[in-house]
N, C-alpha and C positions, 0 to 999 in steps of 0.2 A: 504494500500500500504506500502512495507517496505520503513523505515526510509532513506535507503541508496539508492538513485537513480542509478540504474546501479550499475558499479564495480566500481564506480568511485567517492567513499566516503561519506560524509555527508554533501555536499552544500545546500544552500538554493533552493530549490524545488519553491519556491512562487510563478515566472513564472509560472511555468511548469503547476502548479494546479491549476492553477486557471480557472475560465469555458469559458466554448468557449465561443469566441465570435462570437454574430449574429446567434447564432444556434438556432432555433427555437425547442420551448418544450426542450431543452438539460440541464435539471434540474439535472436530478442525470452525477454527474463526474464521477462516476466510471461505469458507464455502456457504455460510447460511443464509445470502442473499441472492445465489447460482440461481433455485428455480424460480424465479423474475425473470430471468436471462438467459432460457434457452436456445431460445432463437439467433441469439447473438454469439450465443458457445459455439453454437453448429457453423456459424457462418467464420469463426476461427478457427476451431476445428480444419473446417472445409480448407480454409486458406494454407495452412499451415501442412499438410496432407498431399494438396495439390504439387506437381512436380514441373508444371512451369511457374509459381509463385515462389516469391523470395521472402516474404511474411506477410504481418497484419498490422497496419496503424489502428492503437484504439483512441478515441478522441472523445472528450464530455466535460462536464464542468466540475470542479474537484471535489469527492467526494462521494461520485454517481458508481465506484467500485470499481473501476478500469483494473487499477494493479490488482485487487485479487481473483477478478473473473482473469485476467489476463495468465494468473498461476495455478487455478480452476485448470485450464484449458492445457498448458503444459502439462501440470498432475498426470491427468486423464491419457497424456500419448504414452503411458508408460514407461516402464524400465527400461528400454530401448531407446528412448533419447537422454539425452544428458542437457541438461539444461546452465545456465549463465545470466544471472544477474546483473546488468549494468545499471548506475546513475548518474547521470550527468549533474555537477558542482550546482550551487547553487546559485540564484539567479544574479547577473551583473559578475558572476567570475568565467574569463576567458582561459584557465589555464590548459596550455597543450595536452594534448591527451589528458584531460581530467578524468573521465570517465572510465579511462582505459588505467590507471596509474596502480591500481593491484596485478595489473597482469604485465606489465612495467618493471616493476619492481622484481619480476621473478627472469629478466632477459637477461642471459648474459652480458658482458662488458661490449663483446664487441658484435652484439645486436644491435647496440646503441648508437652507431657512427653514423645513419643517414636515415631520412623517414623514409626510404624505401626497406634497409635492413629493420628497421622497428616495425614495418609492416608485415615483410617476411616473421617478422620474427614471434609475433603476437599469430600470425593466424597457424602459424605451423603451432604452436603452443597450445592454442584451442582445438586442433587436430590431435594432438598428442592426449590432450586430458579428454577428449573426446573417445579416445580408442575404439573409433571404428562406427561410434554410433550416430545415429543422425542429432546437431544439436542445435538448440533452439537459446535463441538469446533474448532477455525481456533488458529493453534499455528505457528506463522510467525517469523521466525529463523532467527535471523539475525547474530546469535551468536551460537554455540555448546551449548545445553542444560547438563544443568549439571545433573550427576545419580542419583539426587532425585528427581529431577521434571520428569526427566525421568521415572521412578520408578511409580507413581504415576498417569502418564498422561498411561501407559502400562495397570496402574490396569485398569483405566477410563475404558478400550476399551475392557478390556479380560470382566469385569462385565458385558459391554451393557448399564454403564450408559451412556456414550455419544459418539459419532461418532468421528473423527478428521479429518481435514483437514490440514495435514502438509503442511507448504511454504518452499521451502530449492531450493539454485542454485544447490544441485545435491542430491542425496541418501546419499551421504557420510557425506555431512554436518546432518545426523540424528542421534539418538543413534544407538548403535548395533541392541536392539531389532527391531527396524523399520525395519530393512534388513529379518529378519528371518519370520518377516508377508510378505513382499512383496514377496519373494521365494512361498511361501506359499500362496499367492492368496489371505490374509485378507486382505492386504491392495493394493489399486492398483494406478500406477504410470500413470499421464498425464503429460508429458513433452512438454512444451512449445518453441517456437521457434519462431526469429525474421518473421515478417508479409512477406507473396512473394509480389508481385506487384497484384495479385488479391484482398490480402486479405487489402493490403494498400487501394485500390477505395474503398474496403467494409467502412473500418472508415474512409477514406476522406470523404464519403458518408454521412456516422451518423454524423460525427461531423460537418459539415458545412450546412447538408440538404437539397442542393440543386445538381444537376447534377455537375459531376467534370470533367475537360478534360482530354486526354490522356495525353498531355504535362507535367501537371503538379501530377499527379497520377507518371509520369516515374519520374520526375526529385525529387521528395520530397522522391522518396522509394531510389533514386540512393543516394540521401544527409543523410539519416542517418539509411540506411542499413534495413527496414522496423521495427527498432525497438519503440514500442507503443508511450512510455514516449518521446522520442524524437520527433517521430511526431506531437505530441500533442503542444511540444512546440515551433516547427518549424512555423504551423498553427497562433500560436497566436501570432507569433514575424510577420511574414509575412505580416498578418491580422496590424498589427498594423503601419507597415509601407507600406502599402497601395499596396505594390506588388502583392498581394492573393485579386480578385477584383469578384465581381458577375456582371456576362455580360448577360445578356436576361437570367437569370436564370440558368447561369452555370458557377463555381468559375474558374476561365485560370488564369495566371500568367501576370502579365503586361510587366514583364522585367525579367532579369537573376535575379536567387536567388544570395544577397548578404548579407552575415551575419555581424553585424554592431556592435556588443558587445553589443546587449541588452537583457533585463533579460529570463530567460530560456534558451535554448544553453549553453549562455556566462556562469550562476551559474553553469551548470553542466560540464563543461569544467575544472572550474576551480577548482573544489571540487576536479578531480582528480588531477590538475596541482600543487597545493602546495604539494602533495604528493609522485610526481617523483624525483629524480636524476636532477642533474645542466645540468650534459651530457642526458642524455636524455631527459631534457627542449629543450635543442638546436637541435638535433637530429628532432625534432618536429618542432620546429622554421623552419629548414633547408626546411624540407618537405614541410612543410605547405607555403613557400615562392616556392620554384622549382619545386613542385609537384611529378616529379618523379628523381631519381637520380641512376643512374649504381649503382651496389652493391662494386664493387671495387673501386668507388672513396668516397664512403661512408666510407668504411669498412678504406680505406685508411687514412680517419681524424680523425675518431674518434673511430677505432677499430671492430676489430672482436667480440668480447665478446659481447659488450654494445647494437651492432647490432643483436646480436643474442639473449641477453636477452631482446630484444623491440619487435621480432620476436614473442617471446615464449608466451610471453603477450599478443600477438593481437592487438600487436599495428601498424606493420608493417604489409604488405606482399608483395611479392617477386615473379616479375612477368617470367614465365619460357620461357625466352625468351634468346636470345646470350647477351645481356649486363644486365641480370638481373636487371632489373628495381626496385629500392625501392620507393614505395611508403607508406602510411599511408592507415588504413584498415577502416578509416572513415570518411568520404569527408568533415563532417560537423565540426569535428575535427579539420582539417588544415584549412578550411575556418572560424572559430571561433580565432584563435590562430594568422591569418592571420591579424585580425583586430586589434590585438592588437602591431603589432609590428610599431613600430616609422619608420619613410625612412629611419634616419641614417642606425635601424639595418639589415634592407632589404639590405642595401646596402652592408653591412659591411659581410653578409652571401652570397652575391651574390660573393664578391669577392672574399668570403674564398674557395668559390667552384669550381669558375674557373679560378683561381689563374691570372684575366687579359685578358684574350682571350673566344673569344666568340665561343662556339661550331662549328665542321666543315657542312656546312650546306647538306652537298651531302649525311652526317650521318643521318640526322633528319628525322623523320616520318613527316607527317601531321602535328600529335597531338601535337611531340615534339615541331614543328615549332610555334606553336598557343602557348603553355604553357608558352615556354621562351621568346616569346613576350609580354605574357601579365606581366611575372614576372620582365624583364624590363620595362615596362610602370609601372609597383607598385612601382619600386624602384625612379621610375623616371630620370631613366638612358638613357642614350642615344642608340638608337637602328642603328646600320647600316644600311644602304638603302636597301643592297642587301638583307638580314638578314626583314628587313619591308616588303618588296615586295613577298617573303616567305611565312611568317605568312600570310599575303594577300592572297594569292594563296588559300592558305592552309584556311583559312576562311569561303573564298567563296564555295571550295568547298565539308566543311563540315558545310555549310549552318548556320553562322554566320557574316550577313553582316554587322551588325555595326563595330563589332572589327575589319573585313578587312579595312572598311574605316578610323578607328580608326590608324590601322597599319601606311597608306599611306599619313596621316594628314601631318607629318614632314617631307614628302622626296621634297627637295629642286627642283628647275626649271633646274636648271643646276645639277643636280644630273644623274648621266647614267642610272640611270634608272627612270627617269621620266615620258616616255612615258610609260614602262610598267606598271607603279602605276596607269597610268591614266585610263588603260585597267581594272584592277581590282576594281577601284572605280567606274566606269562605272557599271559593272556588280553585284558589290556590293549593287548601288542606284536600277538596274535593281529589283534585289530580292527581295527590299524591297518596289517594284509600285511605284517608282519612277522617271519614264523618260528624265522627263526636267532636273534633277540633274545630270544622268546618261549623256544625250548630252552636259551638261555644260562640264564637267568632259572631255567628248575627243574634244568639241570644244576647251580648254583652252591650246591645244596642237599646239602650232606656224605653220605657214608654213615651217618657216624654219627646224623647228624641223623634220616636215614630209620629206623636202626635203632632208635631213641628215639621213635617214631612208634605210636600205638596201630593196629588194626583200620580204623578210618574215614579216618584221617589219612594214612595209607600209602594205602590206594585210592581217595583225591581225587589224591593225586600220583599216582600211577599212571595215573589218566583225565587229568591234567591233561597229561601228557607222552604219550599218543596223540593228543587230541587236536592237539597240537601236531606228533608225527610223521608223520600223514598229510596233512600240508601241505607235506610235506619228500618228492622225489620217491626221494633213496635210502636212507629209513627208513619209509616208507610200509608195507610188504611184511613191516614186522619185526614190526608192529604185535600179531599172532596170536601170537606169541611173548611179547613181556610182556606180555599177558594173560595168559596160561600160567602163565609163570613168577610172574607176582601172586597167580593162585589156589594157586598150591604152597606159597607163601607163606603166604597166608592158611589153607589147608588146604580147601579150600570147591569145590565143583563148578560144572559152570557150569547158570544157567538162573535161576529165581526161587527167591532162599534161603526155605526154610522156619520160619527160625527167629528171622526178621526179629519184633522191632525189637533182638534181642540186638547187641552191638558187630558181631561176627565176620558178623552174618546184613546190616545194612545195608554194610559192608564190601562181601559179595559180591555185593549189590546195584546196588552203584556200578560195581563190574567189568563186569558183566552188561549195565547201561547203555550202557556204553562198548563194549562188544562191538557192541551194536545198531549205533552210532554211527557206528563204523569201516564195519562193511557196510554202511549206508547210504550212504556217502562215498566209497566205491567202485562202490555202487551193484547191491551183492550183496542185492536186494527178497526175490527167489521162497524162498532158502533159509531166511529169518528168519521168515516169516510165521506157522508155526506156534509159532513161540516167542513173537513179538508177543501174538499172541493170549491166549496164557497168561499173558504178563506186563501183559497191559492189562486182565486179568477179576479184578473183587473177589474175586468168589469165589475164585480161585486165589492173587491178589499182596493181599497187607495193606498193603502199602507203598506209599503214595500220591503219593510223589513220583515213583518208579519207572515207578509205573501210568499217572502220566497222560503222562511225558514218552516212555513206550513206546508209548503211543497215539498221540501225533504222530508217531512214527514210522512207525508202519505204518497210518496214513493216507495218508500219503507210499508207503510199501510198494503197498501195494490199489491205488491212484492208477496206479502203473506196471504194477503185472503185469494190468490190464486190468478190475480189479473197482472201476472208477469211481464206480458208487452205491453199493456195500459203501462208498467210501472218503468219500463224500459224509455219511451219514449216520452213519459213525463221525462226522465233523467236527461235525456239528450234535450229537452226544452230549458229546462234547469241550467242545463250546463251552459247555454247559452245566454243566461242572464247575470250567472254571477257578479260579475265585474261591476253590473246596475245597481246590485244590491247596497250600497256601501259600505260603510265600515264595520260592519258585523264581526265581533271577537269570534274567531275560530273557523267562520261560517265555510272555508274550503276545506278546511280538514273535515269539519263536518260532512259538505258534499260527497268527499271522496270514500268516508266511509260509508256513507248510505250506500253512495253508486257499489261499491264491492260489495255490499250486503245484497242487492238488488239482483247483481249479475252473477253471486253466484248462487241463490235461489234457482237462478233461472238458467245455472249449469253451464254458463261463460265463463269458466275460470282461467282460463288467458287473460281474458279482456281485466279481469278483474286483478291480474299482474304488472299492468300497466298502469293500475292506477296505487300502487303500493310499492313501487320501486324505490330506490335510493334518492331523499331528497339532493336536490342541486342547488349548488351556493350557499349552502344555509352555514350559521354559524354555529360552530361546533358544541354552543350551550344549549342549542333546540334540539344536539343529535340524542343526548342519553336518556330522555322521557318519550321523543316520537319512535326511534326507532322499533323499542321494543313493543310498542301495538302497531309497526309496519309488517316488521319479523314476524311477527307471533298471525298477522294476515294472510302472508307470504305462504308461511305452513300450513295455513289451513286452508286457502284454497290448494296447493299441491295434495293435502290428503283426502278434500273432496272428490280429486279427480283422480283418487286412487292411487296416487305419485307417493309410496310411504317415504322410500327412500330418500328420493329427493327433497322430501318436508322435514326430515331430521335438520336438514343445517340450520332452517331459519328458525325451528321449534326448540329445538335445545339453547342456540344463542337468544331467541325469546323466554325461554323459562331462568337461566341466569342472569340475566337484566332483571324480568320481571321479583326475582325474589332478590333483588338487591334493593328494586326501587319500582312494590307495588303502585298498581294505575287502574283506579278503578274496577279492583279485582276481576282483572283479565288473567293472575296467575293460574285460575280453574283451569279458564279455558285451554290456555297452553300445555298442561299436566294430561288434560281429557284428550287434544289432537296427539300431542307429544305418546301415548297409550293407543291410540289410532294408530297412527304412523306405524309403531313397530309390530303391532297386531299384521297389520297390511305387509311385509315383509319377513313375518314370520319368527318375531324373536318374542316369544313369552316372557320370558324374563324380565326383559325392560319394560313391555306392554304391563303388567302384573308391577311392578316398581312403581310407574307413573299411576296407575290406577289407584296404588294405595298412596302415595304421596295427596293424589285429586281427593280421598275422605278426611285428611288432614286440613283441607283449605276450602271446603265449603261453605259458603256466606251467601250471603244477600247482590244481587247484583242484578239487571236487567234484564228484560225477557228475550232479548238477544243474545248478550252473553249464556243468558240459561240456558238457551234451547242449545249451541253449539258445546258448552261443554255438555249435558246429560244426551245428546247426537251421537258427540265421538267416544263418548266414553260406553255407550249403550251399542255401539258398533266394536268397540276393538275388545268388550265383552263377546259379541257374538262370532268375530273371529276368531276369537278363543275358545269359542265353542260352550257359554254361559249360558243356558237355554234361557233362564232369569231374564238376561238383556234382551231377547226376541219378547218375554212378554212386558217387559217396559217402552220398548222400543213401540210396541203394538195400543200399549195405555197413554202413552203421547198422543198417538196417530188419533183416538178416538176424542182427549184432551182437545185436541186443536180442531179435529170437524166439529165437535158440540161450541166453538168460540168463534170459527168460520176463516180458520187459518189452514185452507186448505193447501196452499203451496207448502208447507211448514207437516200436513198431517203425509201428504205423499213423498216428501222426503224420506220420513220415517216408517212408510208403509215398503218403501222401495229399501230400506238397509232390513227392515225385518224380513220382506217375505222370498227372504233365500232360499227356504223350505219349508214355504207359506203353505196353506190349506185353500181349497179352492174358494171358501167362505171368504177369505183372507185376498185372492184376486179378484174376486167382484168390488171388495171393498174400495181395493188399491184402482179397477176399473172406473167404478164409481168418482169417484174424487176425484181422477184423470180429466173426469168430462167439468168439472168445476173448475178447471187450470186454463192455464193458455200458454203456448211457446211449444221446443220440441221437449223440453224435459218432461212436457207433460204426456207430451205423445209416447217419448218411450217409457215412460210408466205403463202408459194403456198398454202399450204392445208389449212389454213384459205380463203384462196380467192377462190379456187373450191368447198371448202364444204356450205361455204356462200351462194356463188352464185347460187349453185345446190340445195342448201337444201340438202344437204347428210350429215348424223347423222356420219355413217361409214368414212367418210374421217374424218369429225371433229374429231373422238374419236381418229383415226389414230394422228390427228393435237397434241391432250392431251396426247398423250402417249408419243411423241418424246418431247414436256413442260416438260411431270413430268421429263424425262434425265435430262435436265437440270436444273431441280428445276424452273422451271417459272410458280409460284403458278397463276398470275393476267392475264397472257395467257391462260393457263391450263384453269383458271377458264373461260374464255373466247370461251374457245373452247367447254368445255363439259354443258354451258348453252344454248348454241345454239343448241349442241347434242340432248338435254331434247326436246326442241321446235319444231324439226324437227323428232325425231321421235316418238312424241307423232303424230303429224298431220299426220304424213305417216303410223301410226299403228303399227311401230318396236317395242313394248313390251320390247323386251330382249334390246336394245342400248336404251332405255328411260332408263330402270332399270339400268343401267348401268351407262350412264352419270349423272341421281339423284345421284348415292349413289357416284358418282365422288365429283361431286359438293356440295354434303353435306358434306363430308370430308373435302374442302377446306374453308369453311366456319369458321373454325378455324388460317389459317391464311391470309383469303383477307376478312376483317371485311366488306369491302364496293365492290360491285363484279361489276366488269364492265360494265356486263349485269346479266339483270332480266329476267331469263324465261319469256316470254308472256301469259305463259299457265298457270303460280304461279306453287309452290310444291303440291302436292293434300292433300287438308285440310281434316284431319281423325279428330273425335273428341277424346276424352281422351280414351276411352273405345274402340274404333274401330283401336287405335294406341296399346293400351296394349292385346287388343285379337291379333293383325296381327301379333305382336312381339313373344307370344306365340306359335301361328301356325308356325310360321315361324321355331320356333326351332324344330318343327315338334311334337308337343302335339295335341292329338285326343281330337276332339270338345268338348266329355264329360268329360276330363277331365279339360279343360279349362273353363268348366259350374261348375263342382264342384270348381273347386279354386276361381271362381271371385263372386260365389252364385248367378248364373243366369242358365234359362235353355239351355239347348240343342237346340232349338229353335231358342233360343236369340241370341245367338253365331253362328248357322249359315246366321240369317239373318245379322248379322255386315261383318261376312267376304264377303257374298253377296257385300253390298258395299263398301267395301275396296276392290275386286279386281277390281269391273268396277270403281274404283276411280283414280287407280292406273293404268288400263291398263292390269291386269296378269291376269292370267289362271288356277295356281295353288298357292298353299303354298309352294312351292321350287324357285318360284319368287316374292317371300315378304323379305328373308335377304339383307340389304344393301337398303330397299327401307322406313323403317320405324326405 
């Protein structure tokens, strides 16, 4: 590895390299960021192997691991090369052969007399230590090689005594001659580049060993720009202050990354900091304390120049926005730099920048709002209330709830905005499964204080404290009551006020809302619907915050009681209004999870991967509370669609997140997919672990959360073969048609009746015709093809599965295919549904059902003649190639067709 960490001088490295900790087998240090870099191996490899190439330039910016993939790549050619280390001196020293000055030192006297004998005399020498074997020279530049080693290391490669592998941060840091090989195709260029966020899981991967979360994959590549060296030493400063934790076998974060000045980061931080500029020490300072700052009030203290030569550097950049945002261009940078400043000077640059007065807040984004609050709580400055309750705002709803509550810690009793802090710390304790906190929180709100309370402000609190009551199992019930008693209060009826935008009219609006809210959360769909409707139609509601967030309701509504493309195409009308809606806290996360609840009801579980991806841009304090109900999404539409295996990764790094830092006890539901999953692949053990971990964490929680976890958990019972969970699964089903959530009852009619009763497909028939979409249809077609034995409807069932990729349906439909048209004599839909169902064999390891009839057992010889025939090879030629007779060969395909069922050798492909 070069001597110089980065561009950022010659600090002590000693953190940085030292080995992972807790890595299991992570002996060699320079290999644990290789698979990032395979592609780059191969193509050194390749070069180096080649016999018209004379090596490989690798080229990147200091620190992206050149020198150790570069001895990766030697390693690997074996004991049959010999390998040579060069360095060239360090930068601004010319001395003659510098590089070469240990093998120098071993020349004879009178090798020494002319640089043509010192050239003789070095390459015969590497010949000699060579003995015979092919050798490869890595020469790691950390300095302009001067024209005699240059000279010499040229001869090296034009002779074929040895190969080279130059290190250099570009082609130019080389000699001349390097340029006119690389033109020239002798030598060829791998340029290296900081890690993407793929390639960052690959060595989070290797170097910890064990499964790694989303959360903490985004936020470690967002802190130091995916560059190698940096991550490595991020890992072991983390690991060492106990933040970086192994949770059931998968590394999550415990808390926000905070950089604390300890060794790694901090040496490499500061190896470039004694070597800046005073004004651009402070420049840094500035950043690193405000995070981002207008370009004009930058530019305003300390100049246009200084600014622009920090730019040119890469140390800045400059976001293309109307106030030109300055920032720093490496997060781990200002959070390193941060650590070391004392309060006073926090304090002292706080003032310099806003010369007394606190930003206009009507100006502030979100982010801005969240930034300059936490930078006043650094300095330990006093924050405004109105200014607190802001940031709060702003917190919650980019899904940071401690610092919201952090924000509202200081706003006084008699402060005017008290009551609203009490609204956000509420919702703040909500995020974080918190309930009792959350009621603490708006009980500690006076009567008096309510009774001082306009129209709007009284029925925020009022939804703020249902909300929070139907998380509380024995005030849930009471809910319909203060609603009640709110609108008495208010004087107002219930449904969409007419008189909105008056005080009194958005007041009963808010009530109204929260009415929806509660039945939704109970899971009372069928009786709201008509009121949905009217409070989601312009025409009817003027109120647009109302209208759109009553829309996402009863998208969710339709979704359940069976009217699935009603609820589809509300969502894509929705979806086009967002933006209208304004400033609604949360209202697109919102959207996004209704729309995934919606699509995959309705057996789109693709679509509903698109909307649960990895956020983009975000700041890495929103990644450790969203991701783990993205994860925990991710898994469970994969194990709806029968994917077990591939739901493990997002299921396990959601259940270690979630038991770090519960959310709304969604841990259920994680524990019940995570018990799915491995039922669907076939490992009891784990299935049977997560099942009893899920009786340990039973609570109170919404009737969507309920339904998915008592779903997967009621399912990866009956892959287990729990006859219990077929009739739980079946007490749902009747649960949800007696409440008129029939999309919700055929879900669970279609996991129960694997080896349903015919009473049992008429039902699941029945409730088919109450749906709408294909998921509905292939229920129906599983329950008439069931019930009839009909092969031809089943396969019909398999063909609309494979649309939507439903491998463990699919699978489900075209075993029963096999069984029923084997018994019926159908030949062509047996051949058919076999070669279905052997295909999916590769991804449902464990198949719901087992043909009754088994696959037809061919022995080795009767499998490798059919296969032959099949591709249409005449008997005697199939005798000559396997050295059997003519004879022999047709008495095997004899019984391979009556084995099989066929007739000829053009109904043997796809059946062997």
């Amino acid at each position: 590895m070069s001597i110089e960490p980065l561009s950022w001088g010659r600090g002590s490295t000693a953190g940085v390299l030292a080995g992972p900790v807790g890595v299991a087998g992570g002996t060699d240090l320079q290999r644990w960021s290789v698979p990032a870099r395979s592609a780059d191996l191969e193509a050194i490899r390749t070069a180096l192997t080649d016999p018209e190439s004379l090596g490989v330039v690798i080229t990147g910016a200091r620190g992206v691991g050149k020198s150790s993939l570069a001895r990766t790549a030697v390693a690997e050619l074996g004991p049959d090369v010999w390998p040579l280390q060069l360095r060239s001196p360090l930068s601004g020293s010319q001395t003659s052969y510098g590089c070469l000055a240990f093998l120098l030192a071993r020349l004879p006297q009178s090798a020494l007399a002319s640089p043509t004998a010192i050239l003789q005399g070095i390459t015969s020498l590497i010949r000699s230590d060579a003995a015979g074997r092919e050798c490869v020279i890595t020469l790691d530049t950390t300095g302009q090689i001067d024209d005699m080693s240059a000279g010499v290391i040229l001869n090296i490669m034009l002779t074929h005594t040895a190969r080279v592998i130059a290190i250099a941060p570009s082609t130019s840091d080389l000699p001349a001659d390097f340029h006119w090989l690389l033109t020239d195709r002798r030598l060829t260029e791998v340029r290296l580049d900081n890690l993407n966020e793929l390639q960052t899981r690959q060595v989070l991967l290797t170097l910890l060993g064990h499964r790694v979360s989303a959360s903490l994959v985004s936020t470690y590549h967002a802190i130091v720009g995916g560059n190698p060296l940096l991550l490595k030493a991020l890992v072991t400063e983390q690991q060492q202050s106990g933040n970086l934790v192994l949770s059931d076998s998968v590394w999550t974060l415990r808390d926000r990354v905070v950089l604390d000045g300890a060794t790694g980061l901090d040496d490499i931080v500061r190896s470039r900091w004694t070597r800046e500029e005073p004004e651009t020490r402070e420049i840094i300072e500035m950043l690193a304390c405000a995070r981002r700052v207008p370009l004009a009030r930058l530019t305003e203290i300390y100049g246009t120049a200084t600014v622009a030569d920090m730019e040119d550097a890469g140390l800045l950049t400059v976001a293309d926005t109307g106030d030109r945002w300055v920032s720093l261009r490496e997060q781990y940078l200002g959070d390193v730099v941060r650590s070391w400043l004392s309060i006073s000077r926090r304090r002292e640059l706080r003032t310099q920048l806003l010369r007394g007065h606190e930003p206009e807040l009507s100006a502030l984004t979100l982010e801005e709002r969240i930034e300059f609050a936490a930078w006043t709580k650094e300095c330990q400055a006093e924050l405004s209330p109105a200014m607190a309750v802001a940031a709060a705002e702003a917190a919650v709803q980019l899904f940071d709830p401690r610092f919201a509550i952090s924000c509202v810690e200081g706003i006084k009793r008699t402060d005017d905005v008290w009551v609203e802090a009490q609204l956000y710390k509420a919702t703040a304790y909500l995020l974080l499964d918190l309930p009792l906190q959350a009621m603490a929180a708006l009980e500690d709100i006076s009567q008096a204080q309510l009774n001082g309370l306009g129209e709007q402000a009284f029925a925020r609190v009022v939804a703020a404290k249902t909300r929070v009551m139907v998380w509380l199992p024995e005030l849930c019930d009471n809910v319909p009551d203060e609603l009640a008693a709110a609108r008495e209060r208010l004087g107002v009826a219930g449904g969409v006020a007419a008189n909105w935008p008056e005080p009194v009219g958005v007041a009963a609006n808010v009530i109204t809302l929260a009415e929806f809210e509660y039945k939704s959360f109970i899971g009372d769909y069928a009786s709201m619907i008509t009121e949905l409707e009217e409070a989601s139609d312009p025409a009817v509601n003027k109120d647009p915050g109302l209208r759109i967030q009553a829309a996402l309701i009863l998208m969710h509504a339709l979704s359940a009681v069976g009217r699935e493309m009603d609820a589809l195409q509300l969502m894509r009308r929705v979806g086009g209004q967002i933006s209208d809606a304004g400033p609604l806290t949360g209202l697109r996360e919102r959207f996004a999870m209704t729309a995934f609840n919606v699509l995959l009801q309705a057996g789109q579980w693709k679509r509903c991967l698109e909307l649960v991806g990895p956020p983009q841009g975000q700041e890495e304090r929103r990644l450790a509370y969203r991701t783990s109900a993205t994860e925990l999404a991710t898994g469970i539409a994969y194990v709806f669609s029968g994917r077990g295996a591939v739901a493990l990764d997002s299921l396990l790094s959601a259940v270690a997140q979630l038991e770090l830092r519960p959310v709304l006890n969604m841990l259920q539901a994680a524990y019940a997919a995570t018990a799915f999953a491995y039922a669907q692949i076939g490992n009891a053990g784990q299935a049977h672990k997560y099942l009893d971990k899920l009786r340990g964490v039973r609570g109170h929680c919404n009737f969507g959360t309920l339904f998915v976890t008592e779903f997967c958990a009621d399912m990866a019972g009956r892959w287990l073969g729990d006859t219990d969970a077929v009739k739980r699964l079946l007490k749902a089903a009747h649960r949800d048609i007696d409440a008129g959530r029939f999309t919700l009852a055929g879900i669970s009619l279609l996991g129960a009746t694997v080896n349903g009763t015919d009473e049992d497909f008429r039902l699941m028939e029945e409730v088919a015709g109450h749906r709408q979409g294909t998921l509905a249809e292939i229920s129906r077609l599983i329950a008439v093809g069931t019930r009839t034995k009909d092969a031809k409807v089943l396969l019909e069932g398999a063909h609309l599965c494979a649309e939507l990729e439903l491998d463990a349906v699919e699978a489900r439909c075209v075993a029963l295919a096999v069984d029923f048209a084997r018994h019926s004599g159908d030949s062509a839909s047996a051949r058919v549904a076999q070669a279905r169902l052997d295909s999916l064999t590769a991804t449902v390891p464990s198949l719901p059902i087992v043909p009754s009839s088994g696959s037809p057992l061919l022995t080795a010889r009767e499998r490798q003649i059919s296969r032959l025939a099949g591709r249409g090879v005449s008997n005697r030629d199939i005798a000559l190639e396997m050295g059997v007779s003519v004879r022999t060969v047709e008495g095997h395909l004899y019984q391979v067709f009556t084995k099989l069922g066929v007739t000829s050798r053009g109904d043997l492909p796809g059946l062997v």
